[in-house]
C-alpha positions, 0 to 999 in steps of 0.5 A, a space after each residue: 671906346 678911346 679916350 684921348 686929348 688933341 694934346 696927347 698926339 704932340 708929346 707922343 703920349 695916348 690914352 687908350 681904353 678899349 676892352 676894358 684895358 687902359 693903358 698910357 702909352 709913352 714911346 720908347 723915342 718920344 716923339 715930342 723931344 727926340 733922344 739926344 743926338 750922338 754925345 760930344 765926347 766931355 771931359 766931365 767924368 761919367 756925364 754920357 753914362 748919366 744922359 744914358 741914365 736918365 734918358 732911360 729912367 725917362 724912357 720907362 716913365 720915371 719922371 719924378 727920378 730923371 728930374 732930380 737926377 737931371 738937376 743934380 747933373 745940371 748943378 755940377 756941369 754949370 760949376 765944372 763948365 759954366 753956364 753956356 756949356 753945350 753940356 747943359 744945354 744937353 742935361 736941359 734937354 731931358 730936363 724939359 722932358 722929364 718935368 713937362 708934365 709936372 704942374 710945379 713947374 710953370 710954363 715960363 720955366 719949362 719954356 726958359 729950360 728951352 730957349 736956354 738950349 736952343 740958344 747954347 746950342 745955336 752958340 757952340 754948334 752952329 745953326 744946322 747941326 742935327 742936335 740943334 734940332 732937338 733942342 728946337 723941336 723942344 721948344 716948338 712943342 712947349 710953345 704949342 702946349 702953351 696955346 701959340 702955334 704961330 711960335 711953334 709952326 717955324 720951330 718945328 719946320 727948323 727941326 724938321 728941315 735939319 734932320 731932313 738934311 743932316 739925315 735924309 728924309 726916311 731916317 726914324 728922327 724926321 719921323 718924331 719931327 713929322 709927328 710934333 708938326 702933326 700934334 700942333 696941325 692938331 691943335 690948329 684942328 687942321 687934321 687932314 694935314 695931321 693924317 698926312 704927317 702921322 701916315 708919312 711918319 708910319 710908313 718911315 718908322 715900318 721901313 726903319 723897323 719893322 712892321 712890329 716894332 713897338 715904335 711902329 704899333 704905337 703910331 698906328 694907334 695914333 693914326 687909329 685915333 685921329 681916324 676915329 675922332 674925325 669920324 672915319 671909323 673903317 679907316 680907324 677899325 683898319 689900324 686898330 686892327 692891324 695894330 693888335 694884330 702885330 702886337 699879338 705877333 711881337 708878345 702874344 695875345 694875352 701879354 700884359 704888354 699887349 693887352 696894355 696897347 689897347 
């Protein structure tokens, strides 16, 4: 048995119960709003060691630690550089993700957090540079979270086409790109075109990584689950399937980790 939402896709988040086991999976590289881009060198001190530090307090699920942290940091950039830094727009960033599933903050704040972003860094970086496309991705799944789709469609197409061109089609960064665009076809219940974002993504993160890298796994799982839910129940097997299998190769078969997976 799978237990998800249409939603779950979009912020890189699957519920799973199979076997008895459950498990909620959060990509190491969300998909929703994807890592930061290479750093500015700043000259505030210590800044890329606390990004670095709460992106992985983010990447291992500690929310609640990256938002307070992430404020912290907020406050002393907006008083050493002022308000339209690009710092802040960067600390803005992994401060939206840490606080998107929070109730306490609304959706007009989560979406401000976002359009901030975009527009310093639209500013300071210009219009196609790759860590734009973050912050618009960001905003693009925030305004599908919030039931508006024709707002979201051109922001994530945005994101989307500059990493294509700042990377290249393949890169694991367009990847997370297809993957929103695949949550909102989603929520838009267009889920013939969702398969074919998610497979493009798949094939892309198994090129970049490996067939078991956990990136890899997890958006075969997310394939499965889209499969299941429109009733194509081989198509779903085959995935779900191959998934365990190459988790059991990476941890073994009775690993927490694996048995978590499904």
């Amino acid at each position: 048995m799978v237990v998800t939402t249409r939603a779950n896709v979009l912020t890189g988040a699957v519920v799973v119960v199979v076997l008895g086991f459950s498990a909620f999976l959060t990509p190491a590289a969300p998909i929703t709003a994807s890592p930061t881009m290479a750093q500015s060198v700043s000259p505030i001190r210590g800044f890329s060691n606390s990004l670095r530090k709460i992106e992985d307090l983010l990447d291992r699920g500690r929310g609640i630690e990256a938002e307070t942290l992430a404020r912290a940091l907020l406050a002393k950039v907006e008083e050493i550089k002022g308000p339209d830094a690009l710092e802040v727009a960067q600390v803005l960033d992994l401060l939206l993700r840490a606080v998107r599933p929070s109730p306490k903050v609304t959706p007009e704040q989560k979406r401000e957090m976002a359009e901030r972003a975009v527009a310093i860094k639209e500013r300071t970086l210009g219009p196609l540079h790759p860590e734009l496309a973050t912050s618009l991705i960001s905003l693009g799944v925030q305004r599908t979270l919030e039931g508006d789709p024709a707002a979201a469609k051109p922001l994530l197409e945005r994101g989307l086409a500059i990493r294509e061109g700042a990377f290249g089609p393949d890169h694991p960064l367009v990847a997370g790109a297809l993957h929103s665009l695949a949550g909102l076809a989603i929520i838009q219940q267009d889920d013939e075109r969702a398969k074919v974002l998610i497979e493009r993504a798949q094939r892309i993160r198994e090129a970049a990584y490996g067939p078991d890298h956990p990136d890899t796994i997890r958006t075969l799982v997310n394939l499965a689950i889209l499969y299941q839910e429109t009733g194509d129940y081989p198509a779903a097997r085959q995935r779900y399937e191959r998934a365990l299998g190459l988790a059991e190769r990476m941890r073994g078969s009775t690993h927490v980790r694996t048995l978590n997976l499904f």
